[in-house]
Every structure is written in C-alpha cells, then in structure tokens.
N, C-alpha and C positions, 0 to 999 in steps of 0.2 A: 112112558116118560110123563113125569106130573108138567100139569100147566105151571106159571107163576109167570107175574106181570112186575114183580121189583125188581126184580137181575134178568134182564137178557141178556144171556152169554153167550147167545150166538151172535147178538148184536154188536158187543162186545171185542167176540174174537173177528169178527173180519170187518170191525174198526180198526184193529189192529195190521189186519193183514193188509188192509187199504194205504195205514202208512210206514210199510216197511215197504209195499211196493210205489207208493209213492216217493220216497226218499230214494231207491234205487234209479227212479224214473230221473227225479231230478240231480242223480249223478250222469247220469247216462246223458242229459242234457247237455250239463257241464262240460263232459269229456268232447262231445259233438262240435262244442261250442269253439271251444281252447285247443281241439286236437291235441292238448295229454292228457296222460290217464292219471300222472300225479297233482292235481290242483292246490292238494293244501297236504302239511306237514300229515294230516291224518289219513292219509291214502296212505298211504307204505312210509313209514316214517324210515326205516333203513334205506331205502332207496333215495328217499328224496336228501339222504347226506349225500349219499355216493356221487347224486346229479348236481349238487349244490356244488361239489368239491368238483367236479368235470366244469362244471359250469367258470366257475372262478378261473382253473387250468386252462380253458379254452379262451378267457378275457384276456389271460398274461400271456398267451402262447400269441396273439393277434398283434399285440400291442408289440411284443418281442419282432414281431416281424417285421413291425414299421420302423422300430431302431435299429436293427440292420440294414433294413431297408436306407436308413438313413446314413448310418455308417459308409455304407458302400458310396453314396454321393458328396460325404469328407470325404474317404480316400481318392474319389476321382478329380473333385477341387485341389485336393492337394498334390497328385501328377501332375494335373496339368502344369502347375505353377512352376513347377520340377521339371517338368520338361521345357519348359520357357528357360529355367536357369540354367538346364545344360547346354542348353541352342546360345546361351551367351559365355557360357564357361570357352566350348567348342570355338566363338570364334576368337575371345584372349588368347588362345592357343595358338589357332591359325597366325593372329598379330604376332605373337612371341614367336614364331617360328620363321615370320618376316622380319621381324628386328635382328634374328639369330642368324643372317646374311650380314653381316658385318663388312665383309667383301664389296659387297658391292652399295650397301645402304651409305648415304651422308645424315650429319648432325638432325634435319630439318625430316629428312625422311623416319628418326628414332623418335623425334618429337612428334612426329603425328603421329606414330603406332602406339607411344606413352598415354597421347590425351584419347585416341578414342576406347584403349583399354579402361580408363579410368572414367570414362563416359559407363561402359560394358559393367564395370564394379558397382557405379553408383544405382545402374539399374538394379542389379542382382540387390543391392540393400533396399532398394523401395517396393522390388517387389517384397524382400522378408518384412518389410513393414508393414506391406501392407495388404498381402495376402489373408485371408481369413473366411472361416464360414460363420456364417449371421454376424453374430459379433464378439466369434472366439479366433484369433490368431493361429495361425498353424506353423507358422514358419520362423516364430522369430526367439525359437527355444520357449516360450511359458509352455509349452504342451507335451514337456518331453521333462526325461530326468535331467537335471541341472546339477553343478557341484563346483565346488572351489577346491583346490588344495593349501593346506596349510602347512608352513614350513620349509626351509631352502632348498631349490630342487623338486620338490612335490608339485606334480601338475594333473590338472581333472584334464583323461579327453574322453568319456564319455561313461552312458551307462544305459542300461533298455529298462524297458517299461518292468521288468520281472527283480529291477534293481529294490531293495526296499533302503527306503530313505534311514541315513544315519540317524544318531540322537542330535542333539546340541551341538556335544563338542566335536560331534565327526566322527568318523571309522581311523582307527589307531593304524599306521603305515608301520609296520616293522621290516627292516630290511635285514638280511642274514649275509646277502652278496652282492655286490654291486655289480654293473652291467658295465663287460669292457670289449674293445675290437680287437679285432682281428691285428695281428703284427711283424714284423719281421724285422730284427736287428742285427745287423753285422756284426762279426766282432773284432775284426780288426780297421784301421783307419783310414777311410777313404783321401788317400794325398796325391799329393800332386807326381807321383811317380807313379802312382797306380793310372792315372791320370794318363800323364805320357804313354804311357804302355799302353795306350787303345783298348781299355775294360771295354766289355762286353757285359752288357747286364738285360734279364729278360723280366718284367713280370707282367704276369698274366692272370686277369681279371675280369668276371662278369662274361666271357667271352670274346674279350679284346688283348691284344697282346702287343706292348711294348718292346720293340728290339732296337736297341741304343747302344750304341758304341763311342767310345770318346776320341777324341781329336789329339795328337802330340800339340797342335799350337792350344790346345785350350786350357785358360783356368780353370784352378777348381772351382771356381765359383761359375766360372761360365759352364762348365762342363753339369753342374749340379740345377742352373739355372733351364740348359734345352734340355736336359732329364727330366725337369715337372713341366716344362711346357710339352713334351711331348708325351708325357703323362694325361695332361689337359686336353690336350687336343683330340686326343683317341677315347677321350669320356670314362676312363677309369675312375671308378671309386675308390680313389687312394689318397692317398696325401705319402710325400716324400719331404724329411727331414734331414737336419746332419745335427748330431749331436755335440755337446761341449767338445768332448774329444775325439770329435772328427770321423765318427762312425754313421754309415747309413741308416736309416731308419722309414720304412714303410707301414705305416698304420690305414686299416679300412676306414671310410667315412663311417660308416653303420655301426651299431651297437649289437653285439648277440655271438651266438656262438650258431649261426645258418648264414656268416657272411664271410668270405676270406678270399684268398689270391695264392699265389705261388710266386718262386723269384728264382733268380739265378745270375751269379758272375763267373766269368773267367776266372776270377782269382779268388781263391778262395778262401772264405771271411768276411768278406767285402758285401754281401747277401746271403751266399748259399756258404754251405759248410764244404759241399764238395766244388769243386770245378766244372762252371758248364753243366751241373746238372739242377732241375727244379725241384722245387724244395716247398712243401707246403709251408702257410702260415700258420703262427700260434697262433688258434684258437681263441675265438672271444669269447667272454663266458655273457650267459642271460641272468637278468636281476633274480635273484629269490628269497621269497618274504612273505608276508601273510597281512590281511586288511581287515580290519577289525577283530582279528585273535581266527581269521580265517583262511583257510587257503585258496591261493593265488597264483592262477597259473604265468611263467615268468617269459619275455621271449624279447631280447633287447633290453630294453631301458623298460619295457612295460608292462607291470602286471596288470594279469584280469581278471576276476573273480571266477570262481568255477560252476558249472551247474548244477542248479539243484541249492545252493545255498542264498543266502540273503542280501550276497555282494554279486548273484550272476549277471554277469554283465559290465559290471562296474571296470571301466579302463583308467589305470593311474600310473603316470609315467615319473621315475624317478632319476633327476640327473647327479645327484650327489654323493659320495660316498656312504661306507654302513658309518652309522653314528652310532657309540659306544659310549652313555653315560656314565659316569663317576658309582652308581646305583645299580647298575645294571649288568648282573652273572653273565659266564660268559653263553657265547650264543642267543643273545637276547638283546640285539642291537632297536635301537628305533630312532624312526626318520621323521615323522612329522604326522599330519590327520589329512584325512580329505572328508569335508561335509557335504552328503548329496541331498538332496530335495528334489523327492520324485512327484512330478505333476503330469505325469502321463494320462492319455486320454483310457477311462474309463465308459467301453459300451457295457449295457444290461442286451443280453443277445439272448435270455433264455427267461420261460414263465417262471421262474422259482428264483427264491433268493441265492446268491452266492453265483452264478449263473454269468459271469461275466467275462472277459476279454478286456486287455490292455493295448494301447498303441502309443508307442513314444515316436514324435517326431523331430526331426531336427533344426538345428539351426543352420539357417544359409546365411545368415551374415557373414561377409569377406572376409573378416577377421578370425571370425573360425574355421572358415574352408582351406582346406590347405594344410591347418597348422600341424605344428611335431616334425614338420620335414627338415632333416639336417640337410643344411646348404652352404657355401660358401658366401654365398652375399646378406646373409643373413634375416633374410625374410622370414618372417614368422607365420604368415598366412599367407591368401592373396590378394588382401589388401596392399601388403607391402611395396609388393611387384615392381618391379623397375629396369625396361629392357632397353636401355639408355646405353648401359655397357655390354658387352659380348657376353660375359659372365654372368650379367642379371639377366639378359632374354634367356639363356641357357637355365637357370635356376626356374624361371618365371614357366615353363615348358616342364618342369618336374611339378612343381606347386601346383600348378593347374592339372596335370594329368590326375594328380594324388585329390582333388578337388570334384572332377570328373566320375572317379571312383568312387568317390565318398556318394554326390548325388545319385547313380548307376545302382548304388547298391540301398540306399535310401530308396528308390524306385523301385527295385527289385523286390524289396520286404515288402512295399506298400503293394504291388501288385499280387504275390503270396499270401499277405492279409487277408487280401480282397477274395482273393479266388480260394483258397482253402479251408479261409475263416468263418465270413459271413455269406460268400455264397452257398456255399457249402451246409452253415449253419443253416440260412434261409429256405435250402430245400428240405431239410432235413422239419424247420418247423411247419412248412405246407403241409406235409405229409401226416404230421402229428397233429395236427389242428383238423384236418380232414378225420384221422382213425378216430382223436376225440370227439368230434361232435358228433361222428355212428356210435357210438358208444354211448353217447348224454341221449342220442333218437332212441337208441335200443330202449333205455330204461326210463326214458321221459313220455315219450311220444305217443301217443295212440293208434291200434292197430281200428282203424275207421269201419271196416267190413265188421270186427267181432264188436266196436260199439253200435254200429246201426243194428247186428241182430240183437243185441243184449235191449238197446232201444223201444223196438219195434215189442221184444216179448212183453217185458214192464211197463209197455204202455196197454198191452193187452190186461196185463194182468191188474192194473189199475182199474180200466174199466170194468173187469167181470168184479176185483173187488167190489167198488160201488156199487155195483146191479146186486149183489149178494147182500153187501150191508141193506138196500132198500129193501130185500125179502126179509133177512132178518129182523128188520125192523117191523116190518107188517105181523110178525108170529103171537105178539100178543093180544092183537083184535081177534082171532080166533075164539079167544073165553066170552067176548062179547053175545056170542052164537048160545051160548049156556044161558047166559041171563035173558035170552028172547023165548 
C-alpha cells in the first residue's frame, strides 16, 4: 500500500464513523433523557401519527369524563329539588283529603286547609324559579322541549328531548277521528210510571257498583236527582243525563276506547235492552291522525308521536271535532299546528364528535302540574285547586295524584339517566382512557433497559472511534522516517 499525505482516508473514514456514532449516542441521550423513543416527527414518522392521534383521543376521552362527571351532579341537583316538590305535592294531598271530611269539617276548618295549600303551591313555584345549576334553570321548562298548540281544541302537553323542534309554522295536526266516551242510551222514556213501578237500575264502573231502586213517592226528578248523587257518592266515573225526550243517558268521564261501564234496568229500554241483565257500554273511540304528515300513536283525546321518527315524543291533545275544509278530499281532515322548540340539555359524554346524550326536564310550575285532567270542578292544574266544596277537595285529590305521578316519573327517568347513561358511560370511559394510554406507552414510551444498553455500546463506540481517528491521524508522520 503506497504512502500519501493529501488524502487520509483512514482519517477520513473513522471521521466518519465517529459521527454516526456520535449522533446515535446523542439519541440515546435523548431517549434517556424524555423516557420516549419518539422525540421528534423523524424517529418513526408513522408512528408518531398513530401517538399523535391516541394522544388527542386520550385528551377528549379525560375531558368527556369530567362532563359526565358533571352531568351526573345536574341530575342529582335536580332530584333533590324534585324531591322537595313531592314531599309538598304529598302534603296538598294529605290537606285535600282532610277537606274531603266534609262530615265532620266547618267553614273556618276548609279555610285553613285552602290557605296552607296555597302557602304549599306558592313554594312549589319558587322553588321552579329558582332551582338551578351555576346559572342555568332546571326547573322552570327553558331546559326541556316547550310547544304551543295552535288552533281550537289543540293543546301541547309535552315532548322529550329526541322531539326535533317544528319549523316556523309548526307541525300540521291532521285529525281522521275524533276522540269520544264510552255511553249508554236507553231507548225508551224514563217517566214517571217507570218511576212508580220501583226500576231497578245497576251500573257498574271502575269497580264500583251502583244498585238504585226508585221510590212510588218519588218524582222523576227526585228520583233522577238520588241516582247521580249516588252515582257521586260511590266515585263512579260517569255522568248521568235525561235527554229532551226523557230517555237515560250514561256517558264516561274519560275519552278513549280502554274506559267504559256496564248498566242494567228492570225494564227494559230504560238502560239495558234486556231485563235485569248487564249490558256493556258503547265503546269510546281514541283520536286518530297524524303530526306533521306523521304518524301518531292515538289513545283518548291524545296523540303521541311514534318512535324512531322526528315527532317521538311529541304529546298533543285534541278536544275538537275532525275539521273538514271546503279544499280538502275526503279523508284529509285538519285541526290546527303545534309549534315545538326543543331546548333540551345537551351533554358531550364521548372524546369524538356526535358523541352525545339529551335530557329534557320539566316544568313544575303549578299550572302545569296536573293539567289535562277532566274534572268536574273544573281545574286546569294545581294551581287551580279549591277544597272549599266537597267536590273540589274530591277533584283536588285526582290533580294532585296525576301531579305526583308526573314528578315520580320525572324522578324515575332522571335516576335511569343517571344510572344507565352516564354512570355507565363513565365506567365505560375509565376503562378506555386506561387501554388508550397503554397503547400511546406501547408506541411512545421507551423500553429504559434496551436504551441504557444501546447507551452504554455508543458511548463505547464513540470513544474507540476517537482513539482510532487519533491513530489515523498519526499515519502520515510515518513518510517523515523517509526523509530522515
């Protein structure tokens, strides 16, 4: 091998090899340093998407867990509130069942059960007023689907969170049938010979039975008079009439075709067709019709959207007949609009978009609780409420039951939510946020044992490089030996 002093290329190459193991050395540092093996985009660039994208997944997965986390302390603020209104609903009840002693109560004793009821209600509205978390309302309907009905006889009584809000003009009410009770008409004339002759008449309702017999001294009017009071008295849902020409007539309180009674007279025509035997009621029929060109399940007076479609949920209660416009073929009747505006709470319960849960809540204002019950004293809610007379404590003890239920069952979803939804979800994201970040260690993380030995070689190998560059450096004083 010839000498030469212008190219050392032994010098050369383990310059070289000095800084390829130096460059390893000072990854080796690196990874020591940071505990991962990926530091920058140029260490495995497929990889560090893959950790980039765990990483992001494991920020939304953390964060998803504190707004369940948070969900679940609105739903318990909002039992509790709820359980405050039942504990007062419970005791209007109790009062209306103490007014409902008629027997034995005086004027002065209705008036005191009137005012601390109305003491009872005015709480129920300030807690809906003024229940709330941080500084969103829970109670006072903004957080739930809201709706009007438009048109005579069209009423909103509710809708859930899965309700999607009408347009403008509202969802188009079409009715096909109208919603009627249960009945039963004589057909011959209830007079005053049937009268004398001691009829016998039975009906039997809800599982209560009327057995009424007439008097020879009685008027017909007296006689038709202790027939609805002892109607009244035994809590039947009926109402009893006398028609223009002097025929009986028994109609249900209730709208639908799952409400009826049976009936019977000695004479026959009078209620029953045969003598002395019972005789079911015609039949009420339930509304049927469609809401917004969709269908609508029918049950009384009230349809309800069906599931799976854009009105689930949606309840609209129709008192009117079908309305048949001048324009309108047949089987194509229409009643009116209901507008809903849905403002249900929306949680984010999942790291990814779309990832979300609804909860609609209600309104406990008095004026809503209650409402839709057909009564006799004609209370709309229980607001209304008035157990002043025998027949309002009586009413006032339906409204509040139907009140009762309403909060119970409000209770009942909000503890379902709670338990099937987000705790549920919540374990579900522990668990996921756990496999995620083994998964981002797998591919991120550095195994310490194979970096100290990679370490320790590279840094051998650095120094034998150096000791080698300074021999090769020495190889060209060698020629110096020639010229001596």
């Amino acid at each position: 091998m010839g000498l030469r002093i212008n190219h050392n290329v032994q010098a050369l190459n383990g310059h070289r090899q000095l800084l390829i193991n130096d460059r390893a050395l000072g990854r080796s540092l690196e990874k020591l340093s940071s505990g991962m093996k990926i530091n920058r985009a140029a260490d495995n660039p497929a990889q560090l998407i893959i950790s980039e994208q765990m990483r992001a997944q494991i920020a939304g997965v953390s964060q998803a867990i504190d707004n369940s986390e948070t969900a679940v302390s609105m739903v318990q603020t909002t039992e509790s509130a709820l359980t405050e209104v039942a504990n007062l609903l419970t005791s209007i009840r109790q009062l209306s069942i103490h007014a409902a002693n008629e027997g034995a109560n005086d004027h002065n004793m209705l008036q005191a059960d009137q005012l601390e009821i109305n003491n009872a209600l005015d709480t129920i509205d300030r807690i809906t007023n003024n229940a709330q978390f941080g500084v969103k309302k829970i109670l006072d309907g903004s957080t739930g689907a809201n709706g009007v009905g438009i048109g005579v006889g069209v009423e909103f009584i509710g809708a859930s969170a899965t309700t999607v809000g009408s347009p403008v003009a509202g969802y188009e009410l079409r009715v096909s049938q109208a919603s009627t009770r249960a009945h039963k008409e004589g057909t011959v004339a209830f007079d005053e010979n049937i009268v004398k002759g001691g009829e016998e008449i039975v009906i039997t309702e809800g599982g209560k039975t009327v057995r009424f017999t007439t008097d020879e001294n009685d008027t017909l009017p007296a006689a038709v008079g202790r027939l609805k009071n002892e109607i009244k008295s035994l809590g039947l849902s009926v109402d009893l009439d006398v028609t223009e020409d002097g025929r009986l007539q028994v109609t249900h309180h209730q709208f639908g075709g799952e409400h009826g009674f049976q009936v019977s007279s000695s004479t026959a025509g009078v209620l029953s067709s045969t003598s002395r035997e019972l005789e079911d009621s015609e039949a009420g029929k339930d509304i049927r019709g469609t809401i917004g060109g969709l269908y609508a399940a029918g049950k009384g007076q009230v349809l309800t959207g069906a599931p799976g479609s854009a009105i689930e949920g949606l309840k609209v209660r129709y008192t009117g007949d079908v309305i048949t416009p001048p324009d309108a073929g047949e089987g194509e009747p229409a009643a009116g609009r209901v507008a809903v505006t849905q403002n249900s709470l929306v949680f984010q319960v999942g790291g990814n978009a779309g990832q979300t849960t609804r909860l609609s809540l209600v309104n406990t204002n008095t004026r809503v609780l209650g409402r839709g019950l057909v009564n006799e004293s004609g209370f709309s809610a229980i607001r209304d409420v008035d157990v002043r007379s025998a027949q309002g404590a009586q009413d006032a003890i339906s409204l509040v039951d139907k009140a009762i239920d309403e909060i119970s069952v409000t209770r009942s979803e909000l503890g379902a939510f709670q338990k099937n939804t987000l705790e549920s979800n919540l374990r579900q994201l522990r668990i996921n946020a756990e496999e995620l970040t083994n998964a981002e260690s797998v591919i991120r993380d550095a195994d310490m044992a194979k970096e100290i030995t990679d370490f320790t070689r590279n840094s051998i190998m650095v120094q034998s490089a150096t000791a080698m560059l300074a021999q090769a450096n020495q190889v060209p004083k060698t020629v110096l030996a020639l010229l001596g």
